[in-house]
Rosetta silent file (secondary structure, phi, psi, omega in degrees, C-alpha in Angstrom):
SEQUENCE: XXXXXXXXXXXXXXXXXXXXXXXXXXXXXXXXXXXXXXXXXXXXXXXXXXXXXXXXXXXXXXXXXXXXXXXXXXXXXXXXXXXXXXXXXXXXXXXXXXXXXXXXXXXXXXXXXXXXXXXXXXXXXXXXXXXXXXXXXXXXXXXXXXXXXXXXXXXXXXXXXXXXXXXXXXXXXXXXXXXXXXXXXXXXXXXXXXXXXXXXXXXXXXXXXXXXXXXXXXXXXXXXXXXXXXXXXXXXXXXXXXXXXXXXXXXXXXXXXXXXXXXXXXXXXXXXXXXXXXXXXXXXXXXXXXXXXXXXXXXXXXXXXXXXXXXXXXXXXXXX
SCORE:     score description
SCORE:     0.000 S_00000001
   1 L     0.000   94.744  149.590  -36.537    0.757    9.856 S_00000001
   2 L   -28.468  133.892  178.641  -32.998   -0.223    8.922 S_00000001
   3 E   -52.989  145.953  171.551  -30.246    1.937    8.150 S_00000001
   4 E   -96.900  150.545  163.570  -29.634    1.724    4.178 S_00000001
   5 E  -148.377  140.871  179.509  -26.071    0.897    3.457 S_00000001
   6 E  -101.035  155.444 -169.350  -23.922    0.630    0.400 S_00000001
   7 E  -122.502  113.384  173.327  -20.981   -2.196   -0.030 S_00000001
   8 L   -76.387   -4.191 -172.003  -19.044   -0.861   -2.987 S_00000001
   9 L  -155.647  159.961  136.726  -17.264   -4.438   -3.769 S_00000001
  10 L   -66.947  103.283 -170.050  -17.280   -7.781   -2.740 S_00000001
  11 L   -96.632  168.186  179.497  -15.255   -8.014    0.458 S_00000001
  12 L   -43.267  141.936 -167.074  -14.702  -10.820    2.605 S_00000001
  13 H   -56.105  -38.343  164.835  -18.010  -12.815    3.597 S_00000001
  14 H   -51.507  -28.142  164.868  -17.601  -11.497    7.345 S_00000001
  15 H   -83.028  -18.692  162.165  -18.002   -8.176    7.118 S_00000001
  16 H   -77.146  -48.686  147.009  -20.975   -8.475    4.926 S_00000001
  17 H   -28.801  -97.553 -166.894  -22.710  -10.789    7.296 S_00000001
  18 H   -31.975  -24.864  179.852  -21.918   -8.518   10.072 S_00000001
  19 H   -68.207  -51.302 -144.632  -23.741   -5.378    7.926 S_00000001
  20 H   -90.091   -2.455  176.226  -26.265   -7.153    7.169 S_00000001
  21 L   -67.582  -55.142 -178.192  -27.338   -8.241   10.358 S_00000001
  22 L  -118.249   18.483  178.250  -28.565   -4.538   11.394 S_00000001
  23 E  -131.260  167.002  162.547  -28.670   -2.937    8.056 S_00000001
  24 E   -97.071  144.274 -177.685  -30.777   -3.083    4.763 S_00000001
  25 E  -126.353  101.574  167.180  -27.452   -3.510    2.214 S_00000001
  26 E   -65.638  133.159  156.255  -27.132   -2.784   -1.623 S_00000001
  27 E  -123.307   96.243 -179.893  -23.785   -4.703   -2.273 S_00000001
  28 L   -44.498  114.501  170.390  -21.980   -4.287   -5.884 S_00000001
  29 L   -98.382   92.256 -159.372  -21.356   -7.919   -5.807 S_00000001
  30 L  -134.456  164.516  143.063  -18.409   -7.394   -8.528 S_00000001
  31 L   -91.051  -29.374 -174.847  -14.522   -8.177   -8.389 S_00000001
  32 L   -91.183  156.365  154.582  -14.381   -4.708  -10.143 S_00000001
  33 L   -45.717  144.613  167.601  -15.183   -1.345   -9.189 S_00000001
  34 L   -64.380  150.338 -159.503  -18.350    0.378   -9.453 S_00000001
  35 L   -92.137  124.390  165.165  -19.025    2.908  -12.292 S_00000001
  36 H   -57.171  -35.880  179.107  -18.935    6.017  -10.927 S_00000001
  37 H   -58.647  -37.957  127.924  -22.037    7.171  -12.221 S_00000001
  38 H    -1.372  -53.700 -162.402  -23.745    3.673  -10.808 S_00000001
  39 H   -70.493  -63.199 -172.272  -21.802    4.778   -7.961 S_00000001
  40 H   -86.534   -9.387  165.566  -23.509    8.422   -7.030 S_00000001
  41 H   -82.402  -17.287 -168.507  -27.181    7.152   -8.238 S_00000001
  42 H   -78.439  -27.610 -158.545  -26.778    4.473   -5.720 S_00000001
  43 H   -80.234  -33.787 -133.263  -24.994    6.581   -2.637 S_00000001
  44 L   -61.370  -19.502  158.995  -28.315    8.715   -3.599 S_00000001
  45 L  -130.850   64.633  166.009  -30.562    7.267   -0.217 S_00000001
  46 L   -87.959  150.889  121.430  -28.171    5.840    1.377 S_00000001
  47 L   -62.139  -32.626 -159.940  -26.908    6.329    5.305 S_00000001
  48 E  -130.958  155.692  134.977  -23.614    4.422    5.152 S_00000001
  49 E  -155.398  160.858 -146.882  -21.349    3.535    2.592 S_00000001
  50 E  -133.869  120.000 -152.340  -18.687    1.115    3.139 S_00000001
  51 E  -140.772 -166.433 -176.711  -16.262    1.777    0.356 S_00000001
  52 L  -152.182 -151.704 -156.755  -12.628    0.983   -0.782 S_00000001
  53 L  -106.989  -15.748 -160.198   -9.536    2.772   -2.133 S_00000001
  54 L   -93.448  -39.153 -151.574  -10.947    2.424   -5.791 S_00000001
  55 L  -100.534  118.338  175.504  -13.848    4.869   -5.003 S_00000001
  56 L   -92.222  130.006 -143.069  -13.431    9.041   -4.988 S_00000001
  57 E  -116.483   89.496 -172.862  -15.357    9.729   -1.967 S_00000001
  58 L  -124.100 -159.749  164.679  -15.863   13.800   -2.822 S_00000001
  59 H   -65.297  -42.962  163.172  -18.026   16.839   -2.612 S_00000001
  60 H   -60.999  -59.631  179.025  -19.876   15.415   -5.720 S_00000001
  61 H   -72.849  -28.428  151.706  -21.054   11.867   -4.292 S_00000001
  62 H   -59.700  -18.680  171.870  -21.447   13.830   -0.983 S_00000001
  63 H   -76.843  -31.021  179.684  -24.227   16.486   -2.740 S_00000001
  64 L  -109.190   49.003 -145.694  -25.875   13.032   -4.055 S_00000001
  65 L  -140.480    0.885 -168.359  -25.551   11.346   -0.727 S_00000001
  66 L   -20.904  -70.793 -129.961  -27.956   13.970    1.235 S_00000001
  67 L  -102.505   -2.467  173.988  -28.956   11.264    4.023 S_00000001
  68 L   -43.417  104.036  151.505  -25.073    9.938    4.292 S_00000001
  69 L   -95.279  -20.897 -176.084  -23.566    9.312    7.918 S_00000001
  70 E  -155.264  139.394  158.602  -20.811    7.534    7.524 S_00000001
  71 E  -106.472  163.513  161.861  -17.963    6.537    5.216 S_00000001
  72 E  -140.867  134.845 -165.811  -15.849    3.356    5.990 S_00000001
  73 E  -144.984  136.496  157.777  -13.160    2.224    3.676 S_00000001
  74 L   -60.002   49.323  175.604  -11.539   -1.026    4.052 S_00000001
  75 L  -176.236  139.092  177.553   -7.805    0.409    4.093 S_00000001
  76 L   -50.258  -43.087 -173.406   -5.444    2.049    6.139 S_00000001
  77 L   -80.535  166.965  169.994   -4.837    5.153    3.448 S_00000001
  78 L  -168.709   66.098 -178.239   -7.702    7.212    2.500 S_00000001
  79 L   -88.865  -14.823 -171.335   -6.062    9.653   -0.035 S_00000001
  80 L   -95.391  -13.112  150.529   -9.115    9.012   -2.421 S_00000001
  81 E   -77.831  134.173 -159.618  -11.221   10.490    0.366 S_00000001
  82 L   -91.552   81.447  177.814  -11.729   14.459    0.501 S_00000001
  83 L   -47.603  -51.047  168.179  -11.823   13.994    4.367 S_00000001
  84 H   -57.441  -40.337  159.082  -12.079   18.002    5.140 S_00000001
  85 H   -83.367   20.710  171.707  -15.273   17.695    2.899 S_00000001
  86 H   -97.470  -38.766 -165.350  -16.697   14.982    5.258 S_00000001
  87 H  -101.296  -11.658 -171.833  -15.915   16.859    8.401 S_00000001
  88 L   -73.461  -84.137 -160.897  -17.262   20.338    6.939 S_00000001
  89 L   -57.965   -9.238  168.017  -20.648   18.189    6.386 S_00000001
  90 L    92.378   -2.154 -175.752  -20.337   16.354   10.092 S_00000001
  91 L   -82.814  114.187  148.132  -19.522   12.817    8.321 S_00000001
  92 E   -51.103  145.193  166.915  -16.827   10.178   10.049 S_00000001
  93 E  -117.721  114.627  174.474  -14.631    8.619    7.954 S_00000001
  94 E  -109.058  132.745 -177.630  -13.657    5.323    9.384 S_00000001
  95 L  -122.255  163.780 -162.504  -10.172    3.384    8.080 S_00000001
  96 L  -119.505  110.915  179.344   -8.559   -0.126    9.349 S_00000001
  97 L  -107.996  165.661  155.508   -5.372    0.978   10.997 S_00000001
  98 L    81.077  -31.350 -147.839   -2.899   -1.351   12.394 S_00000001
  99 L   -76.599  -21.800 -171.230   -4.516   -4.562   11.460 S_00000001
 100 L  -118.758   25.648 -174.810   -2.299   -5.137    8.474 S_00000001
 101 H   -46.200  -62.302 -164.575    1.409   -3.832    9.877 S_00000001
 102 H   -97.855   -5.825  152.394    3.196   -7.097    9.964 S_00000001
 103 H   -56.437  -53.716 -162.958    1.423   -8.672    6.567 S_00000001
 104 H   -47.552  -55.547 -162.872    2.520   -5.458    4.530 S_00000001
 105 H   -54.097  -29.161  179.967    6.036   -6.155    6.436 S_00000001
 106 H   -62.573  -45.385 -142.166    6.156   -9.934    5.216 S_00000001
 107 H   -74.375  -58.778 -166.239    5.171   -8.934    2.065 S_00000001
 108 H   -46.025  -35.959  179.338    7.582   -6.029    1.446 S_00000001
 109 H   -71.396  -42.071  134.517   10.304   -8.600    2.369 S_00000001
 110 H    13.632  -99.666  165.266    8.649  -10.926    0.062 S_00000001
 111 H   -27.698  -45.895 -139.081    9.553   -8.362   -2.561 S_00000001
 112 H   -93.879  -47.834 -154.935   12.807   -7.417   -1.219 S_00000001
 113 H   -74.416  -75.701 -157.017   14.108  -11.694   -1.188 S_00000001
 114 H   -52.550  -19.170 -166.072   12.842  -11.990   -4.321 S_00000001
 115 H   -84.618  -59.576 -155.831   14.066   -9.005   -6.051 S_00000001
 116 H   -72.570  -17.523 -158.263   17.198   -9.581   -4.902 S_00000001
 117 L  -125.253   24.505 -179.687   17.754  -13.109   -5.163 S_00000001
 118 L    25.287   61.358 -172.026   15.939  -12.926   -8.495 S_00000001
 119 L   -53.280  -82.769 -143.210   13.350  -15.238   -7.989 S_00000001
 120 L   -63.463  -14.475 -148.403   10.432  -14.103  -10.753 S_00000001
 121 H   -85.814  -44.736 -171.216   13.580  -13.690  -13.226 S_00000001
 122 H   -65.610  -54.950 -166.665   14.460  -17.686  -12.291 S_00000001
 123 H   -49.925  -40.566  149.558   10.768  -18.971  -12.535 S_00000001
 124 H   -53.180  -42.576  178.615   10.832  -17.688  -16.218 S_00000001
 125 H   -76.115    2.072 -163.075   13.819  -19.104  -17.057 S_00000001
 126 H  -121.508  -57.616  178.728   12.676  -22.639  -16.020 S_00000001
 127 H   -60.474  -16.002 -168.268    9.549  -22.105  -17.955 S_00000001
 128 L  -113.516   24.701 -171.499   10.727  -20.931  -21.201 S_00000001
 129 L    34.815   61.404  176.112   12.811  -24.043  -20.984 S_00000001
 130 L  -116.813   11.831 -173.906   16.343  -22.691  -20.561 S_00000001
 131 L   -81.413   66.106  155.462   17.157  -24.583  -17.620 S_00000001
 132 L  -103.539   20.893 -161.061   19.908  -27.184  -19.043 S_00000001
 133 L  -158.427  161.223  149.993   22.472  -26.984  -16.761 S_00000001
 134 L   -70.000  169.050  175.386   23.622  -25.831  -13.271 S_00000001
 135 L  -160.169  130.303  171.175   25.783  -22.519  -14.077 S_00000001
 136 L   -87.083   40.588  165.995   28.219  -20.608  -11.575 S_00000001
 137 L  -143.481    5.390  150.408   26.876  -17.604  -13.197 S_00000001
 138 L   -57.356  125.501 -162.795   23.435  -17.851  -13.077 S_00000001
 139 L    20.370   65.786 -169.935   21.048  -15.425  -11.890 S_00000001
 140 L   -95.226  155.764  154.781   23.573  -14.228   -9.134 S_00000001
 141 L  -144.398 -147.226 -167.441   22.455  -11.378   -7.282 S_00000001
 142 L   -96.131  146.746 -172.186   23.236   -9.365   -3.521 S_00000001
 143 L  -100.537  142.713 -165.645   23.299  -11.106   -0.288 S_00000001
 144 L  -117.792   31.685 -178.752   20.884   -9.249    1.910 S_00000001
 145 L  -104.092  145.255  177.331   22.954  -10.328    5.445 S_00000001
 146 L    41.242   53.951  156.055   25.325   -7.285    6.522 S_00000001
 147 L  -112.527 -165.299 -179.644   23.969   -5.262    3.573 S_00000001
 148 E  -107.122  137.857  168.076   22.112   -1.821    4.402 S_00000001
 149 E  -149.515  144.465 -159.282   18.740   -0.961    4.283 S_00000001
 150 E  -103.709  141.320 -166.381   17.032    2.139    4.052 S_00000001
 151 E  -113.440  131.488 -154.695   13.640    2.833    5.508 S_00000001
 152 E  -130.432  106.013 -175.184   11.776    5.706    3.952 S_00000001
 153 L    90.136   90.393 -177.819    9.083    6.442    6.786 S_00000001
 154 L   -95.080   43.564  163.649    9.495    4.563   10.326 S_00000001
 155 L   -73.011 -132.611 -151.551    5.928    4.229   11.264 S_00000001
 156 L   -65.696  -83.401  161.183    3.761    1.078   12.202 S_00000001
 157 H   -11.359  -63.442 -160.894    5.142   -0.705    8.960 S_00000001
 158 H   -80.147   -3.495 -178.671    8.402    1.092    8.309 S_00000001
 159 H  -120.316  -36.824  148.935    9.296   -0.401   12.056 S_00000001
 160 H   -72.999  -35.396  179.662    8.124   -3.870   11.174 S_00000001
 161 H   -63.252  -52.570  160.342   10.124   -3.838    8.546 S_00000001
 162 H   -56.991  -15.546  170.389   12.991   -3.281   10.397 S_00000001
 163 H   -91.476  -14.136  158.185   12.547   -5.638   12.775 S_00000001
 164 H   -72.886  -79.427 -154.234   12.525   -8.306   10.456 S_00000001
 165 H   -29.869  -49.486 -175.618   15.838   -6.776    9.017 S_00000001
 166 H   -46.452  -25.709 -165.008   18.027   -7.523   12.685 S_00000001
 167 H   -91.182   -3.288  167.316   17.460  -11.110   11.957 S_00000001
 168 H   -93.320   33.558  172.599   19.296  -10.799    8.550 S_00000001
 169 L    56.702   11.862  173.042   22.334   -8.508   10.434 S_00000001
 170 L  -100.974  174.699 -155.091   21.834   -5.114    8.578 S_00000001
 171 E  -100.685  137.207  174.650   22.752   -2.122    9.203 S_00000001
 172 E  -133.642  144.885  174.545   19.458   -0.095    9.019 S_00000001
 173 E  -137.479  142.958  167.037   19.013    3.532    8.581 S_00000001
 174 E  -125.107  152.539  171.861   16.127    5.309    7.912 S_00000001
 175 E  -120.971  145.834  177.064   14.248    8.796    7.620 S_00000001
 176 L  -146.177  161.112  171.678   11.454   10.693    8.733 S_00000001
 177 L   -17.163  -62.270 -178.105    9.628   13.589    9.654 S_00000001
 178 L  -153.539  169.616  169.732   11.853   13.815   12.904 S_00000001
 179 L   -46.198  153.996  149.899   13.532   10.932   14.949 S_00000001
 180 L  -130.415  103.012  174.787   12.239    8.203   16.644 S_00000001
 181 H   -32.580  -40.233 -162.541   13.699    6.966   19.569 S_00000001
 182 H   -66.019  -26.850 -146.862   11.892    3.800   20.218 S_00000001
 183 H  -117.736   -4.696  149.938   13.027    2.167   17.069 S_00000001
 184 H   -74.927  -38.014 -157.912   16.808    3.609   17.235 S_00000001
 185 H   -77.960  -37.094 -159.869   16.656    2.125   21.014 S_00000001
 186 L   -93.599  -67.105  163.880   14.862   -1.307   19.695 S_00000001
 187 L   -30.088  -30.151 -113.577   16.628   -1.300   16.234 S_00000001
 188 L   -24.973  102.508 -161.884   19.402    0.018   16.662 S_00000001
 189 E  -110.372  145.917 -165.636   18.511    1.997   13.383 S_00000001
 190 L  -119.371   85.928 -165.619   20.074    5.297   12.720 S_00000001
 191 L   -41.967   90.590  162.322   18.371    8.549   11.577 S_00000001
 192 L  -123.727 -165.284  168.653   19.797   10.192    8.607 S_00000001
 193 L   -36.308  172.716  147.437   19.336   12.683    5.663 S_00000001
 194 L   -93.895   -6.150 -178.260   17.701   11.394    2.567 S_00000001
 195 L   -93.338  -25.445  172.051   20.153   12.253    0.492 S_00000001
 196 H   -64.786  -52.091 -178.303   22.554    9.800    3.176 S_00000001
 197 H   -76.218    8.516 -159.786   20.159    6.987    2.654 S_00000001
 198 H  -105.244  -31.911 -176.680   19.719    7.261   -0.637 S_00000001
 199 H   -83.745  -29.643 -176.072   23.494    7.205   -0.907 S_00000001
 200 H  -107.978  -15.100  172.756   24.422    4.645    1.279 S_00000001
 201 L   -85.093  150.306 -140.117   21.690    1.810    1.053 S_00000001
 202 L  -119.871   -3.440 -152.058   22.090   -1.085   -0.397 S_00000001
 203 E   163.539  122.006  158.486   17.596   -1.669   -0.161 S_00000001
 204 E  -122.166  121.368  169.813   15.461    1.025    0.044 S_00000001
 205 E  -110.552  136.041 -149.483   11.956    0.464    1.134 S_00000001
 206 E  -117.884  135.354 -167.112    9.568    3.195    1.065 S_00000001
 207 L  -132.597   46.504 -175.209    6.863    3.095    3.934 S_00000001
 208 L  -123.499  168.956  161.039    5.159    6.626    3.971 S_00000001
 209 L   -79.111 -140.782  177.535    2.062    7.949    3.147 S_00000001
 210 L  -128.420  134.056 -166.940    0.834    9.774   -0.146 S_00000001
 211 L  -156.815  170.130  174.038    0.839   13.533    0.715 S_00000001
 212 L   -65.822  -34.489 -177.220    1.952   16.514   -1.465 S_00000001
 213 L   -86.766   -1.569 -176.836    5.019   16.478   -0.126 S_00000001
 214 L   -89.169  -32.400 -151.977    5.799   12.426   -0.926 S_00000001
 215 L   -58.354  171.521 -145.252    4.388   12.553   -4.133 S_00000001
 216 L     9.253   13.794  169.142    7.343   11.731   -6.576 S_00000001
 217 L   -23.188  -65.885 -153.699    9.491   11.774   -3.536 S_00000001
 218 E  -105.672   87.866  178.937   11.471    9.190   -5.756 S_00000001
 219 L  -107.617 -176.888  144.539   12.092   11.365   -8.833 S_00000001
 220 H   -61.532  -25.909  147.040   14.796   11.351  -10.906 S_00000001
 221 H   -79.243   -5.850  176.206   16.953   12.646   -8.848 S_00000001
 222 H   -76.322  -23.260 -171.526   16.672   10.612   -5.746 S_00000001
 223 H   -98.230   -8.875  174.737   17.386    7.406   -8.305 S_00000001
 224 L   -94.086    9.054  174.690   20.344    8.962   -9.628 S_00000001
 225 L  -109.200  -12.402  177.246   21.834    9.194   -5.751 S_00000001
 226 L   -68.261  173.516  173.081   20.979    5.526   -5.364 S_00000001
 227 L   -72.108  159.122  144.839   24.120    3.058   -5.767 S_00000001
 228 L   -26.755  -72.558 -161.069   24.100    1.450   -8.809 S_00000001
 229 L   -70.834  -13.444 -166.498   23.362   -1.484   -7.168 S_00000001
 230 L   -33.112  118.555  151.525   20.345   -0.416   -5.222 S_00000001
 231 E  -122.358  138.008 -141.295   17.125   -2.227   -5.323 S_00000001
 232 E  -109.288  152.036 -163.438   13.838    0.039   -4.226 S_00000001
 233 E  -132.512  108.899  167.425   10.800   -1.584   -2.643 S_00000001
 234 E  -116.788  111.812  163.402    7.267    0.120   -2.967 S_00000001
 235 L  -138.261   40.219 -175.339    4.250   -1.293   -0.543 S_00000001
 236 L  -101.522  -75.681  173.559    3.410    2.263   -0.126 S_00000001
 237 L  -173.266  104.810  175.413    1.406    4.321   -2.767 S_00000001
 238 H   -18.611  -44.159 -179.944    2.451    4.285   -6.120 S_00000001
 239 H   -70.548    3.061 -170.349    2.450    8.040   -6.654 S_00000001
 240 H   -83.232  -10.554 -151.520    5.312    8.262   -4.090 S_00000001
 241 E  -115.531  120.478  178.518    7.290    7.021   -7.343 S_00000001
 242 L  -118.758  107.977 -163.969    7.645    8.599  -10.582 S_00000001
 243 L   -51.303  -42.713 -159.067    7.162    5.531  -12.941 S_00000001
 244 H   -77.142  -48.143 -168.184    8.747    7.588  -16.055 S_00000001
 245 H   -60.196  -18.465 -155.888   12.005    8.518  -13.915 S_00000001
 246 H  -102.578  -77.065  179.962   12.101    4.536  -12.331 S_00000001
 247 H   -26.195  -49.722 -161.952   11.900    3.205  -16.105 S_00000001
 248 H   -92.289 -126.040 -168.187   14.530    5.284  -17.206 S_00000001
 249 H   -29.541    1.332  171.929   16.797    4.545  -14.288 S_00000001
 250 H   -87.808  -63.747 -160.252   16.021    0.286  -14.519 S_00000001
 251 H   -50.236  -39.979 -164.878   17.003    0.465  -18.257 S_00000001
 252 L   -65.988  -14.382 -128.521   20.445    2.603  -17.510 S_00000001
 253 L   -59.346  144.059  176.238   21.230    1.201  -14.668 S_00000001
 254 L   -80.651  -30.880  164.405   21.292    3.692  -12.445 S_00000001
 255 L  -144.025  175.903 -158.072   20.014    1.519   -9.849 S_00000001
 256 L  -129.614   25.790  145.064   19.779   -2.550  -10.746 S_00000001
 257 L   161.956  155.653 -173.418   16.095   -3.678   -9.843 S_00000001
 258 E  -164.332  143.402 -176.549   12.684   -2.463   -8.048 S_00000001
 259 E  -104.372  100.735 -166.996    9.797   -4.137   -6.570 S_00000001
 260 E   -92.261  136.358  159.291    6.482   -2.851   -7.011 S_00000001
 261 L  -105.659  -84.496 -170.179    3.153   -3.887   -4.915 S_00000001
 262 L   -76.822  166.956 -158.905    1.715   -0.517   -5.787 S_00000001
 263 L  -156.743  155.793 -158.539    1.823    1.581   -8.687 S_00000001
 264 L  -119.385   85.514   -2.640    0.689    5.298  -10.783 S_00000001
 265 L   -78.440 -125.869  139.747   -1.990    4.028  -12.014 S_00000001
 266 L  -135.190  132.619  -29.881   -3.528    1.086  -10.362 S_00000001
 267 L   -54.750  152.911  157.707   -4.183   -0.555  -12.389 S_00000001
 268 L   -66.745  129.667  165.859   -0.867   -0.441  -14.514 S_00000001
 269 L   -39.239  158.556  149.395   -1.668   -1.049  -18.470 S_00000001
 270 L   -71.699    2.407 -170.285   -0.415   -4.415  -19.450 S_00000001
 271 L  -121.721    8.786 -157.794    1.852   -2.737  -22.151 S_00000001
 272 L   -77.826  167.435 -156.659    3.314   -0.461  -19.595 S_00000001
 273 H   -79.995  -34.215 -176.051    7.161   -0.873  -19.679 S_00000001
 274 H   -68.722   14.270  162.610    7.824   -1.747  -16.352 S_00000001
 275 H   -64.614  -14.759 -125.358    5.462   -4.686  -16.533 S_00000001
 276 L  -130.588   12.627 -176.501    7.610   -5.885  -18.902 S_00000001
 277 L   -93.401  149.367 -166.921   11.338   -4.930  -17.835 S_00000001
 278 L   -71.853  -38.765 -157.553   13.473   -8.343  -16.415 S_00000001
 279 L  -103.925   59.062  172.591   14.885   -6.205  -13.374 S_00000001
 280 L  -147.009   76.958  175.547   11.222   -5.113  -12.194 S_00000001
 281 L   -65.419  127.342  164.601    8.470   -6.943  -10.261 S_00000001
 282 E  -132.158  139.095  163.689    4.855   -5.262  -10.128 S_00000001
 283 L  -128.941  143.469  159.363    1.901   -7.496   -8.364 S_00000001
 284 L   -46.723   79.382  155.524   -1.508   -6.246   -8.168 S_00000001
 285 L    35.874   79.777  176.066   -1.640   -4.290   -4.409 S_00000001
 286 L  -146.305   26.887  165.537   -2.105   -7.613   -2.678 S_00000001
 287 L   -82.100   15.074  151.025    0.401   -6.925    0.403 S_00000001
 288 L   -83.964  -21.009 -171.528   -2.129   -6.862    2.626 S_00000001
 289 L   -65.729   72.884  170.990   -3.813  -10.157    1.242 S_00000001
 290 L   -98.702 -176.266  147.437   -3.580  -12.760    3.814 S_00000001
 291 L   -43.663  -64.676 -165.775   -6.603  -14.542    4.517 S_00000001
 292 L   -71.408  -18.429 -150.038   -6.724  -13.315    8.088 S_00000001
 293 H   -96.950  -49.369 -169.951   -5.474  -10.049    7.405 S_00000001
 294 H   -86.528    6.206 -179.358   -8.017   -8.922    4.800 S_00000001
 295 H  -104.503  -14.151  162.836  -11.181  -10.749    6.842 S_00000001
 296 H   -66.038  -37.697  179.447  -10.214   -8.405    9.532 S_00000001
 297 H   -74.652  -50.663  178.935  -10.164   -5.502    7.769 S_00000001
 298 H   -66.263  -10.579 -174.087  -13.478   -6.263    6.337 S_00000001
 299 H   -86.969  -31.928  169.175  -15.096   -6.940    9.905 S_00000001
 300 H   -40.113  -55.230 -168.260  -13.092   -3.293   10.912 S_00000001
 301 H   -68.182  -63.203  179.762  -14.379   -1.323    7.967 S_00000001
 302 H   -53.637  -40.588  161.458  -17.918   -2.823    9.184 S_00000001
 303 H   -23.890  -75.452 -158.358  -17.534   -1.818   12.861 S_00000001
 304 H   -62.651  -19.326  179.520  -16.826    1.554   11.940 S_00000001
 305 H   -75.790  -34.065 -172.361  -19.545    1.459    9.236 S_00000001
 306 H   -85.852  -38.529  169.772  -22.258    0.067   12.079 S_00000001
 307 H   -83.914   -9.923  155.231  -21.569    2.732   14.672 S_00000001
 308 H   -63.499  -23.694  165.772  -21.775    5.643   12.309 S_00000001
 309 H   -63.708  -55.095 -167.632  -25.301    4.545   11.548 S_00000001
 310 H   -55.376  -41.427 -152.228  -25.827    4.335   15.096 S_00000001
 311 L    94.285    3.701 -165.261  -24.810    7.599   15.635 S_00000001
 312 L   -90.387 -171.948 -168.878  -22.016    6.670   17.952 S_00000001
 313 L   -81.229  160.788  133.488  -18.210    7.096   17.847 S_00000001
 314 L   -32.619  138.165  159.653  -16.112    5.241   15.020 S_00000001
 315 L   -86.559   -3.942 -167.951  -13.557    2.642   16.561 S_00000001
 316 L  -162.615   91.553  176.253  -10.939    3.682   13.959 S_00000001
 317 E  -127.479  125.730 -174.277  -11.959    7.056   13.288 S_00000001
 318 L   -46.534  -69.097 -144.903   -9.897    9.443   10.529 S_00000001
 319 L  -140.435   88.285 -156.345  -11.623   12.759   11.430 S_00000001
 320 L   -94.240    0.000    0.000  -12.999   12.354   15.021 S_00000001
């Protein structure tokens, strides 16, 4: 008898093909999330579920999940997973590490060019037909060659980022938990305080995860130590940010423009103000969204979802 397994979204057609090959598979075939209640009658004879960042993966859907071997979530984070109630209960939690390092970094520069060179600001202004002239004062902004940029977290990412940076000439400094040689030695990137980068960068990009101690890491007072001039980059986890303090410092400014992929909530209301401020970009979470990048992840998330059935080890396992 095939393992039952649930697919909590529609993900790329390869990793459902690959499930479905040795599993029987309920799929929410949605663009949206599943209702949680939907959600825990469905988990209710399951072995697997194969889940996403949208889903709280807790002690409650584990009590209605009795036959439940495995989780698998299609993303590197898994903050919406109670992972310590998984391992109390003997359950892997499998995540897609690595596979999307140097998308997120194009993307976050993506943000960073655009923010800076006030792309989304231009695209409007051509559309709302206000384009009649060249002007040597039009939508100037900061040259991002010899400027500084600050790296908030120098993992997989926060070290991609930077390595894109050498070929624009900055100066890059960043912070973390403790040093890391390889990426002052490769980089040369320079370890300081947060309150130094915060003071001295000219781009701050925030690469860490979402923990107790990040969450509002970027309060108001961290935006009132930026420059002026600053403009902050989030491809992290929204909650690292605290949207009322960021609003407030865009309108003032206290720092002069920020680039969201993620955001507190996800979705953000359409009315919310920083949708709707000139010196702000938010996109839907979609730095990971290459083609290749997200059909990988879904064939990852299945791996680790097909050997947790099995009984076997995880290939990308959280809580081994």
């Amino acid at each position: 008898m095939k393992p039952k397994v649930l697919i909590t979204r529609r993900v790329p057609q390869p990793g459902i093909d690959l499930v479905a090959a040795q599993c029987d598979v309920e799929l929410w075939d949605s663009d949206l999330p599943i209702p949680r209640a939907t959600l825990l009658e469905k988990v209710a004879d399951k072995d697997g579920i194969y889940c996403l960042l949208t889903e709280r993966i807790d002690d409650e859907l584990l009590d209605a999940a009795p036959n439940l071997k495995v989780v698998s979530q299609m993303a590197v984070g898994f903050d919406n997973i109670d992972v310590p109630a998984c391992t109390r209960r003997g359950i892997p939690v499998g995540n897609t590490p690595g596979v999307l390092t140097e998308t997120t970094a194009d993307f976050t520069w993506s943000l960073l060019m655009a923010a800076a060179r006030r792309i989304v600001e231009g695209v409007e202004y051509v559309r709302a037909g206000h384009w009649v002239t060249w002007g040597p004062m039009l939508l100037m902004g900061p040259d991002l060659y010899g400027a500084t940029l600050g790296v908030v977290g120098m993992g997989r990412i926060g070290q991609a980022v930077a390595r894109r940076a050498m070929g624009f000439g900055m100066r890059i400094l960043y912070t973390d938990a403790q040093p890391i040689p390889d990426a002052e030695k490769e980089f040369g990137a320079v370890y300081v305080s947060m309150d130094q980068l915060l003071a001295e960068s000219d781009f701050i990009t925030l690469h860490v995860n979402l923990t107790p101690e990040t969450y509002h890491m970027i309060d108001a007072a961290a935006l009132k130590a930026m420059k002026p001039s600053a403009i902050l980059v989030n491809a992290a986890r929204g909650g690292v940010v605290d949207h009322d303090a960021l609003v407030d410092a865009l309108r003032t400014g206290e720092i002069a423009y920020a680039a969201l992929d993620v955001t507190e909530p996800e979705p953000l209301p359409a009315d919310h103000p920083l949708v709707h401020l000139p010196n702000c970009i938010v996109v839907p979470h979609i730095a990971s969204a290459s083609i290749a990048t997200r059909t990988k992840m879904a064939t990852m998330a299945a791996e680790n979802l097909l050997a947790g059935v099995r009984g076997e080890a995880l290939p990308n396992c959280v809580n081994p």
